[in-house]
C-alpha positions as CSV (number, residue, x, y, z in Angstrom):
1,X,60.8,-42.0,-79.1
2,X,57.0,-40.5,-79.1
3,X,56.5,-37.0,-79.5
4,X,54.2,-35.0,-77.4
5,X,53.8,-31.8,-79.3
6,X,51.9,-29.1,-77.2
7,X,50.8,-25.8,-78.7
8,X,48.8,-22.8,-78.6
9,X,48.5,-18.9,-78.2
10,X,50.9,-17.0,-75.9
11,X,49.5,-16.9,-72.6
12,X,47.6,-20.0,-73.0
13,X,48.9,-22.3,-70.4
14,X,51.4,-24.7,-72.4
15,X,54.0,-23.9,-70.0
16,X,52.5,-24.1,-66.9
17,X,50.9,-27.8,-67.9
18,X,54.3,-29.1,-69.8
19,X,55.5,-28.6,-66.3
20,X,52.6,-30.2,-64.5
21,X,53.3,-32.7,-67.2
22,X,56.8,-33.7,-66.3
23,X,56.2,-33.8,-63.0
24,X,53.8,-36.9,-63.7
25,X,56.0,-38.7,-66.1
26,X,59.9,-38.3,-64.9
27,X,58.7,-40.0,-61.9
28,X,58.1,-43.1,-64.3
29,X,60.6,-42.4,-67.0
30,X,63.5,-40.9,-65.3
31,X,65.9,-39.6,-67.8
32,X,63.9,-40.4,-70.5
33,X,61.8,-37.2,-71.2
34,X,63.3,-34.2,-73.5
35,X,61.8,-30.9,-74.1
36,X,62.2,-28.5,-76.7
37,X,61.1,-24.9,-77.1
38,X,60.0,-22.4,-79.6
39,X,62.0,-19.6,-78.4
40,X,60.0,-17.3,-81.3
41,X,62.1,-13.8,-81.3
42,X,63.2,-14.3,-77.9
43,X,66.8,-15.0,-77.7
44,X,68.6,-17.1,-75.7
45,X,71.6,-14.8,-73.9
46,X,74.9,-16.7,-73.2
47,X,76.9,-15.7,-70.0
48,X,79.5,-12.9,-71.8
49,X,82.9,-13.2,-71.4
50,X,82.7,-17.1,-69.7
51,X,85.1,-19.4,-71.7
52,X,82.1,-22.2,-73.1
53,X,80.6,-18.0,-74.2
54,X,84.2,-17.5,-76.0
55,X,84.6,-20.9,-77.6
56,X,81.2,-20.6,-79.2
57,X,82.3,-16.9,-80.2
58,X,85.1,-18.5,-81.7
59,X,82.8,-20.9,-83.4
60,X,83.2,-24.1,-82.1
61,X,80.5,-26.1,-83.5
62,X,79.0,-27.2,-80.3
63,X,80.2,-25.9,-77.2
64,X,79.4,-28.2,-73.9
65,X,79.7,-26.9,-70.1
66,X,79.8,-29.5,-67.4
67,X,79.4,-28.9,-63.8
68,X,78.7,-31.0,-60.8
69,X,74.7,-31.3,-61.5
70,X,74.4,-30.5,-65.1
71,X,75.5,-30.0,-68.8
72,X,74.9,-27.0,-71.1
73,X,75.3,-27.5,-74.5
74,X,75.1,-24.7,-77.3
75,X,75.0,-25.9,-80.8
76,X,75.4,-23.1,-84.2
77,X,72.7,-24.5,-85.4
78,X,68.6,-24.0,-85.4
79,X,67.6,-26.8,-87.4
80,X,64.7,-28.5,-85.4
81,X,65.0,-31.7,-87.3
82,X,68.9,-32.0,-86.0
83,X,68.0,-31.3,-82.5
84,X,65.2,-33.9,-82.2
85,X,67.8,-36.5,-83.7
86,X,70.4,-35.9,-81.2
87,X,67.5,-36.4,-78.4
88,X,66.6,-39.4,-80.4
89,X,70.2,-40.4,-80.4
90,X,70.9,-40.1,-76.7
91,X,68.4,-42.5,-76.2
92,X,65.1,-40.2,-74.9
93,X,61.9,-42.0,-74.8
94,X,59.5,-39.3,-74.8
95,X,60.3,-35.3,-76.3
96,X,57.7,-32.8,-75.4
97,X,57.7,-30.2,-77.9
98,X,56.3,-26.3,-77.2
99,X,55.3,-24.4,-79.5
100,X,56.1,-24.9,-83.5
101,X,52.7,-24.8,-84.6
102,X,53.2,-25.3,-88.1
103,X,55.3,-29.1,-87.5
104,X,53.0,-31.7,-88.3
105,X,53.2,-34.4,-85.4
106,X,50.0,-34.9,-83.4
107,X,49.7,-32.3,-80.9
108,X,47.8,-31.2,-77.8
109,X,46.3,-27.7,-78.4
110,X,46.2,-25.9,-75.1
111,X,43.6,-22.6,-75.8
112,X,41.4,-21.6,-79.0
113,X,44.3,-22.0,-81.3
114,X,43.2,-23.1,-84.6
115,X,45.9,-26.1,-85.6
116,X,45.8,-29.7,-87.8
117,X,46.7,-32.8,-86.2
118,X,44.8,-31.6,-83.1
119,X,44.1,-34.6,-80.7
120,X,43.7,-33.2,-78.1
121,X,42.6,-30.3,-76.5
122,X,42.9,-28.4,-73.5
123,X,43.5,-31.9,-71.9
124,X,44.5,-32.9,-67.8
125,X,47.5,-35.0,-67.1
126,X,45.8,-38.1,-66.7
127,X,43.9,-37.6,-70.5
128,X,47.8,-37.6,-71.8
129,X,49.1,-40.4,-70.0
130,X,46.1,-42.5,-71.1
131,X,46.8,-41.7,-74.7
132,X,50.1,-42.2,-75.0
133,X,50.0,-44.3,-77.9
134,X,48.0,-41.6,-80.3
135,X,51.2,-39.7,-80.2
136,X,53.7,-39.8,-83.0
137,X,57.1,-42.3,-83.0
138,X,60.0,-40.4,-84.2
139,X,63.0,-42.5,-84.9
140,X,67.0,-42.4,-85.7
141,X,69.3,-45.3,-86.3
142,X,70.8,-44.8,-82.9
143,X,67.5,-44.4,-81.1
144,X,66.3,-47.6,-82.4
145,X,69.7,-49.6,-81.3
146,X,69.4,-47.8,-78.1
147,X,66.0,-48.7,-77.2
148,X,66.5,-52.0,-78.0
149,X,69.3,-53.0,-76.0
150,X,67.4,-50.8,-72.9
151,X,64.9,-53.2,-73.1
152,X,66.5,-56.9,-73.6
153,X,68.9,-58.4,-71.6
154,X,72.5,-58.5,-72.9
155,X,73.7,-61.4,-70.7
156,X,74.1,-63.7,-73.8
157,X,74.4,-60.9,-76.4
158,X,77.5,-61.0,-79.0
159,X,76.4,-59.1,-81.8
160,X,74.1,-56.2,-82.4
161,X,73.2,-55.8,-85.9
162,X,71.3,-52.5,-87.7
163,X,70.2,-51.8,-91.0
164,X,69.3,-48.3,-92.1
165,X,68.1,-48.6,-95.8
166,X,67.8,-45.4,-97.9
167,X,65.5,-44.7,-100.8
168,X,68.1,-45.4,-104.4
169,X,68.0,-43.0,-106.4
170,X,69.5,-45.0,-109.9
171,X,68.9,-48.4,-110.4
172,X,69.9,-48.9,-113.7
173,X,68.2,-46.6,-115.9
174,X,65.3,-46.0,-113.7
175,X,65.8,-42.8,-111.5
176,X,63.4,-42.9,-108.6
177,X,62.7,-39.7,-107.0
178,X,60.2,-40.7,-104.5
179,X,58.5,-43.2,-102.2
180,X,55.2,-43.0,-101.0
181,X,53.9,-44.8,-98.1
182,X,50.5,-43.3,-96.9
183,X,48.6,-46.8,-95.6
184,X,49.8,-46.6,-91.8
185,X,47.7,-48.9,-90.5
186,X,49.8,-52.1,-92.9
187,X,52.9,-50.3,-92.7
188,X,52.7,-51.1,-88.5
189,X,50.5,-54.3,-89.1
190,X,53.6,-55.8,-91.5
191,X,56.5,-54.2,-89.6
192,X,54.7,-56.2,-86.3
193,X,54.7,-59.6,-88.2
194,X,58.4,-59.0,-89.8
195,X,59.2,-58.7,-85.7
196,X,57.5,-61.4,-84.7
197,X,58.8,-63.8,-86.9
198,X,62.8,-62.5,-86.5
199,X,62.3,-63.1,-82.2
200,X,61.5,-66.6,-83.3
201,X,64.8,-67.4,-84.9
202,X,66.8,-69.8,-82.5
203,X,69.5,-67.3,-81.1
204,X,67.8,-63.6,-81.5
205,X,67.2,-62.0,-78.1
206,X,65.8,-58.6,-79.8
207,X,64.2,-56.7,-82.7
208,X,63.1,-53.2,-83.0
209,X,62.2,-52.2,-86.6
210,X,60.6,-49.0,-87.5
211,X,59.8,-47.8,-91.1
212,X,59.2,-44.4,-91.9
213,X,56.0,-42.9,-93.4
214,X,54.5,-40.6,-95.9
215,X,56.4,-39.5,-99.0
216,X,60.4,-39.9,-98.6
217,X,62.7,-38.5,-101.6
218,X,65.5,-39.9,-102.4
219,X,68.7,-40.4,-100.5
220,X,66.1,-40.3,-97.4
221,X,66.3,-42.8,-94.6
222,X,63.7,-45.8,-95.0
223,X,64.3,-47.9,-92.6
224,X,66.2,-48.7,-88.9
225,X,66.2,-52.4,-88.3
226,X,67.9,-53.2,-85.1
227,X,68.9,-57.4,-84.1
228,X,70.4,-58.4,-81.1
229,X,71.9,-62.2,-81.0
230,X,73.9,-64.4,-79.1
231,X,75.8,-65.1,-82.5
232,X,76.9,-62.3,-85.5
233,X,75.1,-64.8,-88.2
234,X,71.9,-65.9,-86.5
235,X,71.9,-61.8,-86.8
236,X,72.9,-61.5,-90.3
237,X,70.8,-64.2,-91.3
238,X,67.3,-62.9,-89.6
239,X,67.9,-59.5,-90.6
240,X,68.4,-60.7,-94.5
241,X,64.9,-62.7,-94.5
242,X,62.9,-59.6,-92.7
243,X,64.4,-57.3,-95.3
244,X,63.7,-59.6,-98.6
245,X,60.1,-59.8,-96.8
246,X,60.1,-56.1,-96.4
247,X,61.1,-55.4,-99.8
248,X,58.3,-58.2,-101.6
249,X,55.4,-56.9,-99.5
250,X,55.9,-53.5,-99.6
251,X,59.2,-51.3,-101.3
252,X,58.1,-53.3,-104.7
253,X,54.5,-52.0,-104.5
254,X,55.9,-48.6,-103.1
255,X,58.1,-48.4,-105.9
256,X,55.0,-48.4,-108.5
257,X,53.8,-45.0,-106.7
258,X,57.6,-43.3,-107.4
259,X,57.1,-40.3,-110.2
């Protein structure tokens, strides 16, 4: 899932062009586009007195309305990261994010504002579209299997195999508390290679692997490795050799960097 973060003063126009915005893209990727919103201090008002309003009241974890166009979901929770993951999970291909200035994805600044990550600024339409791929991937388990199996065909499929590998705390003695993996440009240029070589084993249909970036503390999610193959051990079997490559040509070395 890439994340189109958008942000900038009040007033400045982040609205009116995430609108402009989705006009352009859910023509291509219907269904597949998410936004979230920095509400700031504004709150959002629930109908009172309607029964999804009581239930949540009554503090039902998430609360879902469904009518005969739409679904309204309210969740007790404001956690940003958990929202994006259940976008991620349902299988979104883009999220447009407004507002949340201080998150650290690559953003479009719309106005004067003063951010990091800035790529782009005060940008049309067509600016975004044609740089698509400077945005940043954001990733579950879920989202991974899900975009894969959206983009092979199943015909032939009996097996879909993931792998989501966690940074160990203990091993032995050793207590790790943290890996770091700051050299991108590998990271991609391995992951790539490890895909390339799994499609080639007689019987896998897909791969999607994605490996997480930067520093990750321990219990933190690694990796999503995602197979799908005509047979549950041409699965098992490619997904063994692309972790054991993983592990020699990168987690080893990333180890070394661990405090």
């Amino acid at each position: 899932m890439k994340i189109i973060h958008i942000t900038g003063h009040s007033n400045s126009g982040k609205t009116t062009f995430i609108h402009k915005l989705l006009d352009r893209m859910c023509r291509e990727y219907p269904n597949k586009i998410g936004v979230i919103k920095h509400m700031g201090h504004h709150c959002f008002e629930l109908a009172p007195g309607k029964d999804t309003t009581t239930h949540f009241e009554h503090n039902a974890y998430a609360v879902a309305g469904i009518d005969s166009s739409k679904t309204v979901v309210a969740v007790h929770s404001d956690e940003f990261k958990e929202i994006l993951d259940s976008f991620c999970d349902a299988g979104l291909k883009f999220t447009i994010i407004e507002g949340f200035k201080d998150i650290g994805f690559s953003k479009i600044v719309m106005g004067e504002l003063d951010a990091e990550n800035c790529i782009l600024r005060n940008p049309s339409v067509d600016d975004v579209i044609n740089s698509l791929d400077r945005f940043d991937d954001y990733y579950t388990m879920q989202g991974v299997v899900k975009e894969l199996k959206s983009e092979v065909n199943l015909d032939n499929a009996g097996a879909v195999l993931s792998f989501n590998g966690i940074v160990r705390k203990c091993t032995g003695s050793e207590t790790t508390e943290y890996l770091e993996f700051d050299n991108c440009e590998y990271i991609d240029r391995l992951i790539a290679e490890i895909e390339d070589k799994a499609r080639k084993v007689p019987g896998i249909i897909g791969v999607k692997f994605y490996h997480t970036k930067g520093r990750i503390y321990a219990g933190g999610d690694l990796t999503y490795f995602a197979i799908v193959a005509a047979h549950r051990q041409e699965a098992f079997s490619a997904m063994a050799d692309a972790i054991d490559e993983l592990k020699a040509k990168l987690h080893d070395v990333g180890k070394e960097l661990s405090a």
